[in-house]
Each structure stands twice: as C-alpha cells, then as structure tokens.
C-alpha positions in Angstrom: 129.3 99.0 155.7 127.8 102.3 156.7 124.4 103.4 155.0 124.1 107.0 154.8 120.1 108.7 155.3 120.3 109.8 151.0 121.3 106.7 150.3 118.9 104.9 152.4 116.1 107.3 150.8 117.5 106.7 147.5 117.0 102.7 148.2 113.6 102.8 149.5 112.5 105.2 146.4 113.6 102.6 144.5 112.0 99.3 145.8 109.0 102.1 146.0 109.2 102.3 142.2 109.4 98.8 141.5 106.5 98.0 143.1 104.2 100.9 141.2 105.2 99.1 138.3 104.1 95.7 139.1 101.0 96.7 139.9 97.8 94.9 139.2 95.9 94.9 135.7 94.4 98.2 134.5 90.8 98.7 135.9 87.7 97.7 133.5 86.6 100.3 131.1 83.2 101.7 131.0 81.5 103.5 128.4 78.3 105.3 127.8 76.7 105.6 124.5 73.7 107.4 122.9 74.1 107.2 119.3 75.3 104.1 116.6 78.5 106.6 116.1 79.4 106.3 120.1 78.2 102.7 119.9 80.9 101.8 117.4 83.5 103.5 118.9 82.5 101.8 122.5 83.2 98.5 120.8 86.3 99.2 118.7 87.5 100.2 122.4 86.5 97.5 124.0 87.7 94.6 121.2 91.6 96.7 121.3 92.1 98.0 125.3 93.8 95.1 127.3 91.1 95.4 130.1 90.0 91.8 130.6 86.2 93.6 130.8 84.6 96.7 129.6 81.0 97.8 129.7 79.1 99.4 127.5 75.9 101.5 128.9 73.1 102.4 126.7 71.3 105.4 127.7 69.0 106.1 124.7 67.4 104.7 121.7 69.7 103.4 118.7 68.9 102.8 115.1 71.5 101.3 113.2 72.3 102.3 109.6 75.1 99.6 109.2 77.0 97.1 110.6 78.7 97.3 114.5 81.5 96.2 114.7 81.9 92.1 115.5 82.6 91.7 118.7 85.9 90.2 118.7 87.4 90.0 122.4 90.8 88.8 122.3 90.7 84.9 121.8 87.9 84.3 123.8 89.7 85.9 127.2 87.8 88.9 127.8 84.3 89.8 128.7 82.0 92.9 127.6 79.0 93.7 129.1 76.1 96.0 127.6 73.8 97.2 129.7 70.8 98.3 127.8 68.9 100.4 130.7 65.3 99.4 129.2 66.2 101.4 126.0 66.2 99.8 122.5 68.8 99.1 119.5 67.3 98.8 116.0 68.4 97.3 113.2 65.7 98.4 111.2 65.2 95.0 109.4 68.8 95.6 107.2 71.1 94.8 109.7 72.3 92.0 112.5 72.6 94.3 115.9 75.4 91.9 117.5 78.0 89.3 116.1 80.3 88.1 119.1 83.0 86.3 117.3 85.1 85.5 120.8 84.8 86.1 124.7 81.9 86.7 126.6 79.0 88.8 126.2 76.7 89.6 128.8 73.6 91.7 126.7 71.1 92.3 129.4 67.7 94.8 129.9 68.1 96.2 126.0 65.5 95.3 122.9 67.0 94.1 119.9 64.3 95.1 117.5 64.0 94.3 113.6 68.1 92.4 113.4 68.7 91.0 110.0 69.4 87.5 110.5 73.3 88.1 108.3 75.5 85.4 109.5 79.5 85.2 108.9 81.6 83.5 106.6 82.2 80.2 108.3 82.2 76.9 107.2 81.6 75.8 104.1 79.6 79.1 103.3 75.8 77.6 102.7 73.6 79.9 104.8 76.3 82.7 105.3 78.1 81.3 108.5 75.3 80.1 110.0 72.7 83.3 109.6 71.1 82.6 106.4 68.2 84.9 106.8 65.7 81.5 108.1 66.6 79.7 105.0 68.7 77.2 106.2 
C-alpha cells in the first residue's frame, strides 16, 4: 500500500485531534470579589464548574445582608479556597458567613466578624442542624 503526502497529512491531523481532546482536566478557577453580589456569584460558580478547585480572593471589606450560598462542592470531591487578604466579611450579627455542606474549604487570612450561629436542617431538627444560636 502506497501512502500519499495528503493522505499522510490528513492522518497525522487526525491522531493530532484526538489527542486535543483527551486532554487533561480544565485548569482551576479563580475569582476576585469585592462586594456580597460578586461573593455569591464566586460561589454559585465555584459549587457548578467541574474544576476540582476554584479560589475565591477577597480584596475588600464585605457586609452581608443575607445568606451565601452553602457551599456545596460536588459530593465532597472538590476543594475551594478563599483567600481573605487581611480584609473582613460581616455578618452583621443576622447571618452565618459560611456553611460548607461538602468538599474542602481552605478559609485563610479573612475575619469573620458578627456570624449568626444559624445551623441547617439535619438531624432530628433540635438546635437547627447543629447551629442553634448557643442554645444547645
């Protein structure tokens, strides 16, 4: 069997192909927030994108006026870090900051200042899943 060169192109363009698409998992996501809107949608990213880690950068101070969302990373298999960069989240005494309900959180060099102690609904409900507020 003879190869011809476009036919020899056409077979290396092709094994060149394949092996774009079995490339390696997507690179980790980073984000950069400033305000509770950016905040939120940093997390709701982070919980959804298939990147086994994200990170989250604070670079100013945050006061919260509801709940973030939980922090719900894929059945327990990714990992989201937030780098705080000295600056402070507040929950201003009516809200919990941070609820990680799977995977791995990393929270370093942030303040958490006035977090309601809210818990989940888990077990058999006394004490709000765990976060009664001290009164457990």
């Amino acid at each position: 069997m003879t190869r011809t060169p476009g036919r020899a192109r056409k077979l290396f363009l092709l094994a060149t192909t394949a092996l774009v698409g079995v490339a390696g998992p997507a690179a980790a996501a980073t984000f950069n927030v400033a305000t509770e809107a950016e905040l939120v949608a940093a997390i709701n990213a982070a919980n959804a994108n298939g990147d086994a880690s994200n990170t989250i950068n604070v670079t100013a101070n945050i006061a919260l006026t509801g709940f973030l969302p939980t922090l719900g990373l894929t059945g327990g298999t990714k990992t989201l870090t937030i780098n705080g960069g000295g600056f402070t989240i507040d929950g201003q005494g009516a809200t919990r900051i941070f609820f990680v309900n799977s995977g791995t959180a990393n929270i370093s060099n942030v303040r958490l200042d006035r977090g309601a102690a809210i818990g989940g609904a888990g077990g058999d409900s006394l004490g709000g899943g765990g976060g009664g507020g001290g009164g457990l």
